[in-house]
DSSP file (Angstrom, degrees, kcal/mol; ACC not computed):
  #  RESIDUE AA STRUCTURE BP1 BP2  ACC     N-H-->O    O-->H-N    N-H-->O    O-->H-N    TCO  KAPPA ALPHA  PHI   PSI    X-CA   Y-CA   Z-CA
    1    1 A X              0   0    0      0, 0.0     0, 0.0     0, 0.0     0, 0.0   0.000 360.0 360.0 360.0 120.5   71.9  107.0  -16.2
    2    2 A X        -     0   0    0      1,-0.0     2,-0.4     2,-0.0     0, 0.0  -0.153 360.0-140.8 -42.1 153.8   73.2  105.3  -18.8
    3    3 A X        -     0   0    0      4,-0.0     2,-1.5     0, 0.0     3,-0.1  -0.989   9.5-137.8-117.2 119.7   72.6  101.3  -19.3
    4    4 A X    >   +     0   0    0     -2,-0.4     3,-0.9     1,-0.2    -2,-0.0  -0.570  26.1 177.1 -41.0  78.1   75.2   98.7  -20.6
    5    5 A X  T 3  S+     0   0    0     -2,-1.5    -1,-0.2     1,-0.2     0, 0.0   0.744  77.4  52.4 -89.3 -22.2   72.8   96.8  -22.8
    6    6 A X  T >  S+     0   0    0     -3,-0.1     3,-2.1     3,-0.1    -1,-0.2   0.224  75.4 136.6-101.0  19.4   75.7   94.8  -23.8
    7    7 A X  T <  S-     0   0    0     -3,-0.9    20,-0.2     1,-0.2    19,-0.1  -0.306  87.7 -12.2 -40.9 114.1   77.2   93.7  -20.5
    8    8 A X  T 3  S+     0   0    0     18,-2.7    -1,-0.2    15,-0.2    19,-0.1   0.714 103.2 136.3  66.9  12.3   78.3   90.1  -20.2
    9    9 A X    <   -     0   0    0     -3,-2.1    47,-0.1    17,-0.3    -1,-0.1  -0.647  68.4 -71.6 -86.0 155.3   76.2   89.4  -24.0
   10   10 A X        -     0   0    0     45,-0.1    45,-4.6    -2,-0.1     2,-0.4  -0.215  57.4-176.7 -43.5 138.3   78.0   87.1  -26.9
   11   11 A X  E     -A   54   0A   0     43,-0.2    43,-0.2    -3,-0.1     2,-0.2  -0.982   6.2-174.3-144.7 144.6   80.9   88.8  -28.6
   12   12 A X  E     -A   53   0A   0     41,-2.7    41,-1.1    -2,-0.4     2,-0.1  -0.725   7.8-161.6-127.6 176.9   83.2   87.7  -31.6
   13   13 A X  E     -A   52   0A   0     -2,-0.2    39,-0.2    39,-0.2     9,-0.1  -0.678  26.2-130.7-157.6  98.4   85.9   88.9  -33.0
   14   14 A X  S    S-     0   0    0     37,-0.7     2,-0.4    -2,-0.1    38,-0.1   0.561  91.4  -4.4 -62.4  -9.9   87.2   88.1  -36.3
   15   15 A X  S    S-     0   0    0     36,-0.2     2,-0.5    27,-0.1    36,-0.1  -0.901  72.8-150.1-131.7-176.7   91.3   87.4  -35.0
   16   16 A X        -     0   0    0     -2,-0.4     2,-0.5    27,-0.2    27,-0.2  -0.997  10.9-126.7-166.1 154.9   92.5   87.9  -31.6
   17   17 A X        -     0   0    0      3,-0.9     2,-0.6    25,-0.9     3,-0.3  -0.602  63.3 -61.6-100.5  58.4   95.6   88.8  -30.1
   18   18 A X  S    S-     0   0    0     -2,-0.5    -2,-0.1     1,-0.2    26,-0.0  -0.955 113.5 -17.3  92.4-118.2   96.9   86.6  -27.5
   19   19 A X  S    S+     0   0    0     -2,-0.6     2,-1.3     2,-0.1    -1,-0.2   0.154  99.6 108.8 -46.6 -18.2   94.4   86.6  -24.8
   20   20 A X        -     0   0    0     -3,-0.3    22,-1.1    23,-0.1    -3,-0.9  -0.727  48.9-178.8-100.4  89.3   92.5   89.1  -25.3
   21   21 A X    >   -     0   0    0     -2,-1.3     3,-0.7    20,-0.2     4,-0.2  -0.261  43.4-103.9 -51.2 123.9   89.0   88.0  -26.6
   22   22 A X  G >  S+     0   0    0      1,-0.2     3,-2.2    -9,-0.1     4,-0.3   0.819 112.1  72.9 -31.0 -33.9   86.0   89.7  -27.6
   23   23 A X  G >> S+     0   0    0      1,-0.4     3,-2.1     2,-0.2     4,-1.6   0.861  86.6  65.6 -67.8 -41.9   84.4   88.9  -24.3
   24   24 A X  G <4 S+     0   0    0     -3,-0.7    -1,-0.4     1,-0.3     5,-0.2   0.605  90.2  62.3 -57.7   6.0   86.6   91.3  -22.7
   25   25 A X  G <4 S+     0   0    0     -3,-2.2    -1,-0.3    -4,-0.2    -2,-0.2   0.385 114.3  39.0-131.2  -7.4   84.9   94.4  -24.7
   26   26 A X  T <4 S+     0   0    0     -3,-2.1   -18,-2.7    -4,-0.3   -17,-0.3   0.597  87.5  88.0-107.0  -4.2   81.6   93.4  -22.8
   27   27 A X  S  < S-     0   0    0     -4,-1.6     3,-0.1   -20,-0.2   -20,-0.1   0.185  96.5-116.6 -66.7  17.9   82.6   92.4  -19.2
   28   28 A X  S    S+     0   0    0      1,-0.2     2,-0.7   -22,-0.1    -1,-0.1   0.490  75.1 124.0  73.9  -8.7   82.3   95.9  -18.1
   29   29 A X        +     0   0    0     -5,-0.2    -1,-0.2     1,-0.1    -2,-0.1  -0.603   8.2 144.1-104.0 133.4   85.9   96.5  -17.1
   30   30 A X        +     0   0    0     -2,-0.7     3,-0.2    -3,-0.1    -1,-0.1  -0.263  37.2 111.1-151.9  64.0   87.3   99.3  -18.7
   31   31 A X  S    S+     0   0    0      1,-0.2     2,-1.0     6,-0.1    -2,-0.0   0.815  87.0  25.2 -90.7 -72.7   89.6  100.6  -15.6
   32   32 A X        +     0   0    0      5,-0.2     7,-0.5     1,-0.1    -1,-0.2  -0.790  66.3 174.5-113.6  86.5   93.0  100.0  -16.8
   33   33 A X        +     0   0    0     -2,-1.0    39,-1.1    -3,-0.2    -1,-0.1   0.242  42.0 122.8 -92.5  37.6   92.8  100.0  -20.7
   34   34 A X  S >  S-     0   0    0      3,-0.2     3,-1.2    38,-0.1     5,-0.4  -0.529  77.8-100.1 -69.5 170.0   96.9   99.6  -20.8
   35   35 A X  T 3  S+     0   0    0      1,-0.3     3,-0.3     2,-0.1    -1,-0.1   0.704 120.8  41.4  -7.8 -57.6   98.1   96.5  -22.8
   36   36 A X  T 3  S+     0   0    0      1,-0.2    -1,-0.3     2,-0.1    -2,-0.1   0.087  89.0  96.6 -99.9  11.9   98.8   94.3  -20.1
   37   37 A X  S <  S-     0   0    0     -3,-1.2    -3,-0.2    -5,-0.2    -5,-0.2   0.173  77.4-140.6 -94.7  13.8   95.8   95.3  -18.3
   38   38 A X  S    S+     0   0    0     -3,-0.3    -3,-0.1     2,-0.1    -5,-0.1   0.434  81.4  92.7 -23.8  48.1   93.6   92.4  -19.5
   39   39 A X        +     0   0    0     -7,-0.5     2,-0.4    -5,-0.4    -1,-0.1   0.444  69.0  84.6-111.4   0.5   90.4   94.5  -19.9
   40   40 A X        -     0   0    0     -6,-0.2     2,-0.2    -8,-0.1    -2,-0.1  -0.878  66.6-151.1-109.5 121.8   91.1   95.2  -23.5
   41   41 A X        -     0   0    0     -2,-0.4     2,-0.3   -19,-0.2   -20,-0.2  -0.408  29.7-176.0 -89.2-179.0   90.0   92.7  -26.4
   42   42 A X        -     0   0    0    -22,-1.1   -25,-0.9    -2,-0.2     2,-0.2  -0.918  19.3-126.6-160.2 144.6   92.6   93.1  -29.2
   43   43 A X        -     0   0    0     -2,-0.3     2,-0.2   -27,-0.2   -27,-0.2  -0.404  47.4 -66.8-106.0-164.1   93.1   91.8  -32.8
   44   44 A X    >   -     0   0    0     -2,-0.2     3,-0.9     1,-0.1    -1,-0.2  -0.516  61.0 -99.4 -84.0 127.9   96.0   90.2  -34.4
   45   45 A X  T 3  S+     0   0    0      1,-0.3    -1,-0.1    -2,-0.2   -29,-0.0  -0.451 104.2  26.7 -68.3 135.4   99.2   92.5  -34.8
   46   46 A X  T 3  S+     0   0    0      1,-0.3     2,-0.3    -2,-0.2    -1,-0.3   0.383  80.8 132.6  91.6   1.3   99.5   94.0  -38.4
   47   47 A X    <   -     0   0    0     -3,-0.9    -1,-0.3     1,-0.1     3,-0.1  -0.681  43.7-159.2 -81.9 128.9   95.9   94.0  -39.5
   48   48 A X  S    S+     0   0    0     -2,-0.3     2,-0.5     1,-0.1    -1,-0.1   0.602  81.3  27.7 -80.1 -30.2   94.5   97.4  -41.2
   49   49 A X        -     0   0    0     32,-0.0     2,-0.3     2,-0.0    -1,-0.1  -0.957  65.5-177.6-144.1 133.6   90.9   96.4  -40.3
   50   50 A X        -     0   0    0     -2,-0.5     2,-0.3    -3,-0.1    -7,-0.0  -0.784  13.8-143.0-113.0 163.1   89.1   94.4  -37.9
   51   51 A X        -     0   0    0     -2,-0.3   -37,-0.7   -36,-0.1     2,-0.6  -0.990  14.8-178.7-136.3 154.0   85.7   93.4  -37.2
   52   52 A X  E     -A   13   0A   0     -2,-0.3     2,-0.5   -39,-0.2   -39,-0.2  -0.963   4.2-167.2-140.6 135.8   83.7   92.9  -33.9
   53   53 A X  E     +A   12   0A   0    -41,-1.1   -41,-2.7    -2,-0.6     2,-0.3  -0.889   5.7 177.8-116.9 150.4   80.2   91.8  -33.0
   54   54 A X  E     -A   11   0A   0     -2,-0.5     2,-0.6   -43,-0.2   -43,-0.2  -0.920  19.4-136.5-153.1 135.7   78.3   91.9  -30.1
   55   55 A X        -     0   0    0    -45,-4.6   -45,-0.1    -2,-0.3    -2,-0.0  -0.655  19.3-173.6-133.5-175.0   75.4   91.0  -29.6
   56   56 A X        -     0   0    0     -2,-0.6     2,-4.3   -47,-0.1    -1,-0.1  -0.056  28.4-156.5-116.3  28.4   72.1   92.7  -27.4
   57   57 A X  S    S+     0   0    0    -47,-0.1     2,-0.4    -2,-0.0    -1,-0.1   0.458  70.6  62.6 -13.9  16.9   69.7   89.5  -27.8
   58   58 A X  S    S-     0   0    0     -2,-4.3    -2,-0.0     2,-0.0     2,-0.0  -0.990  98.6 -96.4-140.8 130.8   66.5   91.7  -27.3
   59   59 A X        -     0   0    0     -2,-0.4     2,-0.3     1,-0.0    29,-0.0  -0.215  51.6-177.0 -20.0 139.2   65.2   94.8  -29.6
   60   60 A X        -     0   0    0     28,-0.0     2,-0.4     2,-0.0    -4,-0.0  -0.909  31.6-132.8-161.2 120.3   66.4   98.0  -28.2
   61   61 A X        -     0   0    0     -2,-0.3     2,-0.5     1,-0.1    -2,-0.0  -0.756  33.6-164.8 -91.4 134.2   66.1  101.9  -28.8
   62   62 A X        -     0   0    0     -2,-0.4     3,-0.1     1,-0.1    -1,-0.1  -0.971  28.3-176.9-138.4 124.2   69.3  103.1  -28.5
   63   63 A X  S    S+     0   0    0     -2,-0.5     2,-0.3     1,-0.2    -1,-0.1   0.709  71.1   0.5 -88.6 -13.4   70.4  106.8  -28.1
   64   64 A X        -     0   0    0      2,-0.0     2,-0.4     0, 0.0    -1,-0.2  -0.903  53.4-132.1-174.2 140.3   74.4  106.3  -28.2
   65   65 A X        -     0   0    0     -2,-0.3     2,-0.6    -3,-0.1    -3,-0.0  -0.754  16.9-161.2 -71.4 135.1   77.4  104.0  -28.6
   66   66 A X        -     0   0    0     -2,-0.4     2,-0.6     2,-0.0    -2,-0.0  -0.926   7.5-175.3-142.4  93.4   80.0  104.3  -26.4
   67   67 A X        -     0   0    0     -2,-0.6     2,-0.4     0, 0.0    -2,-0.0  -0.858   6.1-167.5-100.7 129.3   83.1  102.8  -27.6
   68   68 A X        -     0   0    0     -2,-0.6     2,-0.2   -43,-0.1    -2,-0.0  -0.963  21.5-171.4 -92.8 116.9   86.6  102.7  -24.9
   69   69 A X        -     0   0    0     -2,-0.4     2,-0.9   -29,-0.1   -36,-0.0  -0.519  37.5 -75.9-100.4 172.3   90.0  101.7  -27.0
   70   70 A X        +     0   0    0     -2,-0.2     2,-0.6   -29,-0.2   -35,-0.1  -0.744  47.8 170.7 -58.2  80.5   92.8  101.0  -25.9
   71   71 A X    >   -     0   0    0     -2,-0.9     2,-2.7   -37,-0.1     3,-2.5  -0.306  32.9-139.9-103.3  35.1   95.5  104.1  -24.4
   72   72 A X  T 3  S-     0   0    0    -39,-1.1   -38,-0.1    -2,-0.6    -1,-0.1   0.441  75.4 -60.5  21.4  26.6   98.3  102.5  -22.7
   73   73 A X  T 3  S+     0   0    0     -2,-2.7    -1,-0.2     1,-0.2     2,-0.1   0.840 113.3 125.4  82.9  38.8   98.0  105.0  -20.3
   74   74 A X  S <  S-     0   0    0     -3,-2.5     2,-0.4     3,-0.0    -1,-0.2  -0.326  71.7 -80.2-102.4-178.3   98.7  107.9  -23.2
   75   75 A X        -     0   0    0     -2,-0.1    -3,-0.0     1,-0.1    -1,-0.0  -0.872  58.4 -94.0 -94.0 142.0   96.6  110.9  -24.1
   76   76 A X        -     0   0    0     -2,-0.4     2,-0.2    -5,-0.0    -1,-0.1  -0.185  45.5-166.2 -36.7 149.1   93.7  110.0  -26.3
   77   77 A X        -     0   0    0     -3,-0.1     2,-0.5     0, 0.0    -1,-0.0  -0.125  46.6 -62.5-127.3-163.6   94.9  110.6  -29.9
   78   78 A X        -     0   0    0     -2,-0.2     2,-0.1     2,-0.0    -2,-0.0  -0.937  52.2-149.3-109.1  94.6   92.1  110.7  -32.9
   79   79 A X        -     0   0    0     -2,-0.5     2,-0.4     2,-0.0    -3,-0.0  -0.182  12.4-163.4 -59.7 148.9   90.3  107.1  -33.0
   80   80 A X        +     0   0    0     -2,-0.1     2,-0.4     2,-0.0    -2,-0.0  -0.879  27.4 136.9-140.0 103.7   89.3  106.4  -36.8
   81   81 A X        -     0   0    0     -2,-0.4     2,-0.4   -32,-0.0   -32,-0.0  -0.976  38.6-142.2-155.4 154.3   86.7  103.5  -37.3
   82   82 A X        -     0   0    0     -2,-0.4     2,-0.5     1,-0.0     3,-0.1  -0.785   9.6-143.0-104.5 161.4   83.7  103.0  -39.3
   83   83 A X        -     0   0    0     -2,-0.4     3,-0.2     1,-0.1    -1,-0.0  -0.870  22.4-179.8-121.2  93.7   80.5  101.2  -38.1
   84   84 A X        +     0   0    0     -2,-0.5     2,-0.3     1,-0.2    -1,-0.1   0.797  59.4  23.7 -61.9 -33.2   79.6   99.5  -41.3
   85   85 A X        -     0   0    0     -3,-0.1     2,-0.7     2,-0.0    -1,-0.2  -0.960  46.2-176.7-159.8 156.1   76.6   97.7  -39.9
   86   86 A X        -     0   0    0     -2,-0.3     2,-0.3    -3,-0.2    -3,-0.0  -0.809  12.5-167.4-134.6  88.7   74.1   97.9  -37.4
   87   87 A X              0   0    0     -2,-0.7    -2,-0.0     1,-0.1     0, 0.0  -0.629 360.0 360.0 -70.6 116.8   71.3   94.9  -37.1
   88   88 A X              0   0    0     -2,-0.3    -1,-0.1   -29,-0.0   -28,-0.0   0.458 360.0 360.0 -96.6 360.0   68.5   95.7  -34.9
């Protein structure tokens, strides 16, 4: 069984998009990832790059990432992001 190790932990986000906060990308809900579905945090329209932290306040071995984007209720396309850095 997997564990959320970053369930409910601080998250930033450098802009945001309405409502949609960082916080949402750790509250566990990833049900309805449409637009309007308010489980998805979101940057600022027009941006080429974002950044997001979260963070795990405890040391941790970790065997995989597990990232959910947004589909608007599409088929998955080919996500493109780098993970520039990773602080234990």
């Amino acid at each position: 069984m997997t564990e959320n190790l970053a369930l409910l932990k601080p998250a930033w986000q450098s802009s945001t998009l309405w409502s949609d906060t960082a916080d949402r990308a750790v509250d566990g809900l990833y049900t309805d990832l449409s637009e309007d579905g308010g489980q998805c945090a979101a940057s600022s329209l027009g941006q080429t790059t974002a950044e997001w932290r979260g963070g795990l306040e405890h040391v941790h071995s970790i065997h995989h990432i597990a990232i959910n984007y947004m589909t608007d209720s599409t088929t998955w396309g080919t996500l493109s992001f780098k993970i520039s850095e990773f602080h234990l």
